[in-house]
C-alpha positions as CSV (number, residue, x, y, z in Angstrom):
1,X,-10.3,14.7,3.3
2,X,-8.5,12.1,4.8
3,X,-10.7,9.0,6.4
4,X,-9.5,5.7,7.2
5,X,-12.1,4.6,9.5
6,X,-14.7,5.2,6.7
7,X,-13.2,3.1,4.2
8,X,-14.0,-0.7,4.4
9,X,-13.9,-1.8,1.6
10,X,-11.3,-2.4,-1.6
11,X,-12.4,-2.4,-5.6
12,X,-9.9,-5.4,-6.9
13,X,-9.6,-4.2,-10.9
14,X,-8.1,-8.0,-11.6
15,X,-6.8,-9.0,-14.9
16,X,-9.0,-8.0,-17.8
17,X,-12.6,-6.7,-18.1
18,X,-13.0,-8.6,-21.6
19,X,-15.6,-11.1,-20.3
20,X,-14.4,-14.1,-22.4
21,X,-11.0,-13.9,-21.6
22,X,-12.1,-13.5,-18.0
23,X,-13.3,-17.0,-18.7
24,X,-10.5,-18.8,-20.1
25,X,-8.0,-17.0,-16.7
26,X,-10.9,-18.6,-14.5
27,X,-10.4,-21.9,-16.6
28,X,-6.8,-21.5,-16.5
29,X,-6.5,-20.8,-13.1
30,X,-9.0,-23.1,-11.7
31,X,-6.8,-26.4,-13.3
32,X,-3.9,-24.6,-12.2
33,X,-4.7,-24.8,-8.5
34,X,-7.1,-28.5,-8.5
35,X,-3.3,-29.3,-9.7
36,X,-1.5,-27.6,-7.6
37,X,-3.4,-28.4,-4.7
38,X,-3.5,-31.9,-5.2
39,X,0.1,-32.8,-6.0
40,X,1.1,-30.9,-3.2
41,X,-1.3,-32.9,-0.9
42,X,0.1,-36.2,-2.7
43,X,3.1,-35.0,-1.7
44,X,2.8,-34.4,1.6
45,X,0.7,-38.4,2.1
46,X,3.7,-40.4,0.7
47,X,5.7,-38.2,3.3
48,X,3.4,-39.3,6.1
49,X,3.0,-43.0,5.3
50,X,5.7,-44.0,3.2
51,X,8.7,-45.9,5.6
52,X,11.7,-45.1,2.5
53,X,10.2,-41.1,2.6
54,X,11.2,-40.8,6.1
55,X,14.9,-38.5,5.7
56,X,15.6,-35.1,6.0
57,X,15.1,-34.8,2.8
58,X,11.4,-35.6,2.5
59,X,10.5,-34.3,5.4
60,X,11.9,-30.3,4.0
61,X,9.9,-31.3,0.7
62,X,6.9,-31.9,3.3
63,X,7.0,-28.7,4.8
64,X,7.6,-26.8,1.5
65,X,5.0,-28.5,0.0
66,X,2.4,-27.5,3.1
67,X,3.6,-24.0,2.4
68,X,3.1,-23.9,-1.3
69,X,-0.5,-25.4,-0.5
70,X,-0.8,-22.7,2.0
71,X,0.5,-19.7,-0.4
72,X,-1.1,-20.5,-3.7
73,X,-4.8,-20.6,-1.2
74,X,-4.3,-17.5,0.5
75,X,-4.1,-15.7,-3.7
76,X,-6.1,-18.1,-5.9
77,X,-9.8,-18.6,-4.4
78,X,-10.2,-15.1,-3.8
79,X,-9.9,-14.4,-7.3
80,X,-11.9,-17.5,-8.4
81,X,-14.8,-16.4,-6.8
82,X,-14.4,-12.7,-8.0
83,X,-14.2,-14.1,-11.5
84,X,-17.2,-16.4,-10.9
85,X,-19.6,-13.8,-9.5
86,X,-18.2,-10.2,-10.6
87,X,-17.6,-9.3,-6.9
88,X,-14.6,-6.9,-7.0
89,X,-14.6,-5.8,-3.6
90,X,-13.1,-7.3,-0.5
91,X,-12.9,-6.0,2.5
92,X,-10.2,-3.8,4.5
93,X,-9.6,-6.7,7.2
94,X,-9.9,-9.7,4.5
95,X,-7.3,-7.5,2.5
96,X,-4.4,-6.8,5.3
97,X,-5.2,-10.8,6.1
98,X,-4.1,-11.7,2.1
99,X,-0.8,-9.1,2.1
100,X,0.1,-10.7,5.5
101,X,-0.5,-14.4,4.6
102,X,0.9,-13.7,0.9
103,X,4.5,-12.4,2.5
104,X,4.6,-14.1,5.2
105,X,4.1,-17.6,3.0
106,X,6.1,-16.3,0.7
107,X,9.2,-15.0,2.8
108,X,8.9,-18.6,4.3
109,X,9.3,-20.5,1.5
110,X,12.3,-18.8,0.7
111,X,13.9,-19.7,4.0
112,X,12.8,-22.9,3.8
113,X,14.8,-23.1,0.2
114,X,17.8,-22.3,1.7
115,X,17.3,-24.9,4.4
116,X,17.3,-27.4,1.8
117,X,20.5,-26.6,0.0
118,X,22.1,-26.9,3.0
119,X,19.9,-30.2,3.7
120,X,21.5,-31.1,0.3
121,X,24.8,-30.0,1.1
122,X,25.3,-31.7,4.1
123,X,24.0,-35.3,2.4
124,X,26.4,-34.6,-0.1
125,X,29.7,-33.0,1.5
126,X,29.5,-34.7,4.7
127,X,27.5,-37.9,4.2
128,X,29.0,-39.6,7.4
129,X,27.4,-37.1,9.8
130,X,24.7,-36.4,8.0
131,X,22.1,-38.5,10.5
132,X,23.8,-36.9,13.4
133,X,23.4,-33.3,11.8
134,X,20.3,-33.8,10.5
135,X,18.2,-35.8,13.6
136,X,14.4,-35.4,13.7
137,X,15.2,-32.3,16.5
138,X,17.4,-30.5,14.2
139,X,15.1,-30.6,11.1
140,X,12.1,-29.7,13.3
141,X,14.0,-26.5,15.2
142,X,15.0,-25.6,11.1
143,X,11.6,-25.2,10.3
144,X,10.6,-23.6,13.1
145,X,13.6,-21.2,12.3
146,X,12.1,-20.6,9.0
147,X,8.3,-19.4,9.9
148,X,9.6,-17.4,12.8
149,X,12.4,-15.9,9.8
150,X,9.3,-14.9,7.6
151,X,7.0,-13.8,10.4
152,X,9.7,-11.1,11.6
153,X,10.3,-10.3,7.8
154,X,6.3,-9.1,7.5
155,X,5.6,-7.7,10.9
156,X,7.8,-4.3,10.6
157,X,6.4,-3.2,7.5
158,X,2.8,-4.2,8.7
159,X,2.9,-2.5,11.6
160,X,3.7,0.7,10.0
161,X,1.2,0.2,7.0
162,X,-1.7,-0.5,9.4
163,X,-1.4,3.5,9.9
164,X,-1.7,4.5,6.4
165,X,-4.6,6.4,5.8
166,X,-7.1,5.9,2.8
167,X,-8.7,9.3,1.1
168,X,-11.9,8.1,-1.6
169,X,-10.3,6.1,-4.0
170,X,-9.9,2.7,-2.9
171,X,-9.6,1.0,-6.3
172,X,-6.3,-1.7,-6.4
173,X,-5.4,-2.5,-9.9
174,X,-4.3,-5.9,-9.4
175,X,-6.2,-9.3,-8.7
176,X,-4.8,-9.7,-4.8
177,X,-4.1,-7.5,-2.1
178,X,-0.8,-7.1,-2.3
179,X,2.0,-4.1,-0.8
180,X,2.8,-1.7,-3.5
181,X,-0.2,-1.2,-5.3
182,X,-1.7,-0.8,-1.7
183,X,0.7,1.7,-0.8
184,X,0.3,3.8,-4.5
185,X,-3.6,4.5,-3.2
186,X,-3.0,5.5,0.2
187,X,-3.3,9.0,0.9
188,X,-0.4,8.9,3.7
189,X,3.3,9.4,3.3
190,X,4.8,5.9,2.0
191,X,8.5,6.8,1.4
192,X,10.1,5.2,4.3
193,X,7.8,2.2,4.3
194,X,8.6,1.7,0.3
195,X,12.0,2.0,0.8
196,X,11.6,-0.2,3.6
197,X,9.9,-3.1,2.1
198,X,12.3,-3.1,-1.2
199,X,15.4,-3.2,1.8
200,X,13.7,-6.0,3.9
201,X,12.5,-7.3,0.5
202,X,16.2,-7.5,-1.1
203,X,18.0,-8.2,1.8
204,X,15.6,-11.6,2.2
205,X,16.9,-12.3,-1.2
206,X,20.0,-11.6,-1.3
207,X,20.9,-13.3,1.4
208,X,18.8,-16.6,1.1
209,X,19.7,-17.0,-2.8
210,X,23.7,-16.6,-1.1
211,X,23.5,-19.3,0.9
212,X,21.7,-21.1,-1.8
213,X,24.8,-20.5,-4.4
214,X,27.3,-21.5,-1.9
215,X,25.8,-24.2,-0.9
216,X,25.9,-25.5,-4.2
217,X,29.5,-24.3,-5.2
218,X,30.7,-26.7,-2.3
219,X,28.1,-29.1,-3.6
220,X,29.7,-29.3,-7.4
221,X,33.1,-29.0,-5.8
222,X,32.3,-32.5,-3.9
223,X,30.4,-34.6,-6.7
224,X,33.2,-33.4,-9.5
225,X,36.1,-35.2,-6.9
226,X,33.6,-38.3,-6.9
227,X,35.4,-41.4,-9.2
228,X,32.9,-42.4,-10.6
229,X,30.3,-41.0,-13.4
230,X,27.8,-43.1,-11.9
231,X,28.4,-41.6,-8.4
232,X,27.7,-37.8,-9.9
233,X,25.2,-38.3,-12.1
234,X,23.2,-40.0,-9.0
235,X,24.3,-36.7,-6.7
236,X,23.5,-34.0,-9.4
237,X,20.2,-36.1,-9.7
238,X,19.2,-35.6,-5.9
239,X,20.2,-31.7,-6.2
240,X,18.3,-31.0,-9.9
241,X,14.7,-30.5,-8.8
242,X,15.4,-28.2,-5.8
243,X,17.9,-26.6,-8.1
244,X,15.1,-26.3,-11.0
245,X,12.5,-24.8,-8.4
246,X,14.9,-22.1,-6.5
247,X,15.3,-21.1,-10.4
248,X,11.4,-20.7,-11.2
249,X,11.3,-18.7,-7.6
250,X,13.8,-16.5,-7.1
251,X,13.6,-15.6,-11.2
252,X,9.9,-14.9,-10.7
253,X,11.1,-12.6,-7.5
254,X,13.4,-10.7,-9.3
255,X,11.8,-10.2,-12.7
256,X,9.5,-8.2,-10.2
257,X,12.7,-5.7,-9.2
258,X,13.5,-5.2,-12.7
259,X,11.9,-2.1,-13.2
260,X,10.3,-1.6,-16.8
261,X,8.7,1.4,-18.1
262,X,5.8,3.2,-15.6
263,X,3.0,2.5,-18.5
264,X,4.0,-1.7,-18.6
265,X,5.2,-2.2,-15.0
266,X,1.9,-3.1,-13.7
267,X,0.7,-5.3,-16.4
268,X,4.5,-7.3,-15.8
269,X,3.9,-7.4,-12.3
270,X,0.6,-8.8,-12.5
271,X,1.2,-11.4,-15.2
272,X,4.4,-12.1,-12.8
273,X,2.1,-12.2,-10.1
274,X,-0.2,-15.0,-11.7
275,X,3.0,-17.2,-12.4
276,X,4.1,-17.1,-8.6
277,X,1.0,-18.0,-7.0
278,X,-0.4,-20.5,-9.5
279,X,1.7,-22.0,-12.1
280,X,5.3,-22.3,-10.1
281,X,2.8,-24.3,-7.1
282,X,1.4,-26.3,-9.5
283,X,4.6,-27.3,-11.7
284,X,7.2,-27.8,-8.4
285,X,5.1,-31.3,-7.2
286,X,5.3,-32.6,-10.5
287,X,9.2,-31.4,-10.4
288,X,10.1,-33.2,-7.5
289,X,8.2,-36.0,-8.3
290,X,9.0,-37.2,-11.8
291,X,12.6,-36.6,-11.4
292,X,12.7,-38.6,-8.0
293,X,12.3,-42.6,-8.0
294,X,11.7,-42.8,-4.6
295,X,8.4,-40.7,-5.1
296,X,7.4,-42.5,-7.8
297,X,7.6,-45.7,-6.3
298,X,6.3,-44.3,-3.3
299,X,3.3,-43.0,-5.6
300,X,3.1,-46.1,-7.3
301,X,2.9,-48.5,-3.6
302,X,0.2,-45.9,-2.6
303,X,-2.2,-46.7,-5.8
304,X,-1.4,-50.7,-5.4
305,X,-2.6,-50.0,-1.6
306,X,-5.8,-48.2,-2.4
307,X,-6.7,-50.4,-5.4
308,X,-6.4,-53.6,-3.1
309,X,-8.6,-52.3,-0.4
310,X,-11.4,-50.9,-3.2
311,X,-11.3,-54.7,-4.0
């Protein structure tokens, strides 16, 4: 029989039951967020109290670094503490809560990408208007613009899966709450929310990476006319981290549509999973950072001013 209001509680399978190994993922993915967490934080100081950090620019890689600290939480400590203590289970509630959060973080940051390219664009294709385009009132509505994009990108499909029913079996065989192995166990009829997440899902894409790849065709078009190699180097220089980081993102994404055989699709999606929500937040600080000099010396003004006040 069918019983929703019965079931409270989910069985999370996670990664592996082979004790040691369970160790070293723990390991693994306890250094991957401290890192994560804490060059994203970083981050998000020299934004605040640095004067040269103080452009468009900076204040996107602010924002994107708030979200990344806010999407690798709402995944990685769950699991920590299932690992830790050998709790599987989490709640119903606690579970919609980490789907929601997940996508709507998630769906976010890819906005917020595409914001960026054209932040990046504009610096580089129309430099004398570039202040006027992109004033502190502009930047902030952009952002705005971008949770509001991921929050109306989540709440269809969560409204409809907050009516699925659940019969007995409530195990998820993954390490988060997350849609499609929710919708595999749930005893109602998924078809037209499936097909409506993977449309919602690949329209988000599809559209953001666009914008992203034209952005940047008018971007090379612009630095190649520049006369000097000096002048391009400098330009493709401001443009390679976000370019490396839309690559480790949207590849991630889309390794996830690529649909391999029924028996290994899980165990992909998975390992996928574990390189979106922990490695890819814990490698895009040290992106941004080591291949800007304004962070770095921004980094390095920051250590000067905390080593002269420990004096």
């Amino acid at each position: 029989m069918r019983n929703h209001t019965s079931l409270t509680t989910f069985i999370l399978l996670g990664l592996t039951n082979n004790p040691q190994v369970q160790v070293l993922i723990f390991i693994l993915l306890f250094v991957t967020y401290t890192l994560s967490i804490t060059g994203n934080l970083i981050i998000i100081i020299l934004t605040l109290v640095d004067s040269h950090l103080k452009s468009a620019m900076y204040f996107f890689l602010k924002n994107f670094s708030f979200l990344e600290t806010l999407f690798t939480t709402a995944c990685i400590p769950r699991f920590l503490y299932s690992l830790s203590t050998g709790d599987k289970t989490i709640s119903y509630n606690a579970c919609v809560a980490q789907v929601f959060f997940i996508i709507l973080f998630g769906a976010t940051e890819f906005f917020l990408l595409t914001i960026m390219s054209y932040d990046r664009y504009v610096a580089i294709c129309k430099p004398l208007h570039y202040v006027t385009i992109m004033n502190s009132k502009a930047r902030s509505w952009l952002v705005i613009c971008c949770w509001v994009a991921g929050l109306l990108v989540i709440l269809p499909p969560l409204c409809l899966g907050l009516n699925l029913e659940f019969c007995d079996y409530n195990v998820i065989d993954h390490f988060l709450c997350d849609a499609s192995p929710l919708l595999k166990i749930s005893c109602s009829d998924t078809w037209f929310i499936e097909q409506m997440t993977i449309a919602i899902a690949a329209l988000t894409t599809f559209i953001t990476l666009l914008c992203i790849v034209l952005s940047y065709i008018y971007i090379i078009k612009t630095i190649i006319k520049f006369p000097s190699a000096q002048q391009r180097m400098k330009a493709f220089s401001t443009c390679s981290s976000h370019m490396l980081v839309v690559s480790i993102t949207y590849g991630s994404c889309i390794f996830v549509y690529i649909k391999p055989s029924p028996k290994d699709q899980v165990a992909i999606n998975k390992s996928v999973s574990v390189l979106t929500t922990s490695v890819a937040p814990m490698l895009n600080p040290f992106i941004y950072t080591l291949r800007n000099t304004q962070v770095k010396q921004a980094f390095a003004d920051l250590i000067k001013r905390i080593s002269m006040i420990s004096k």
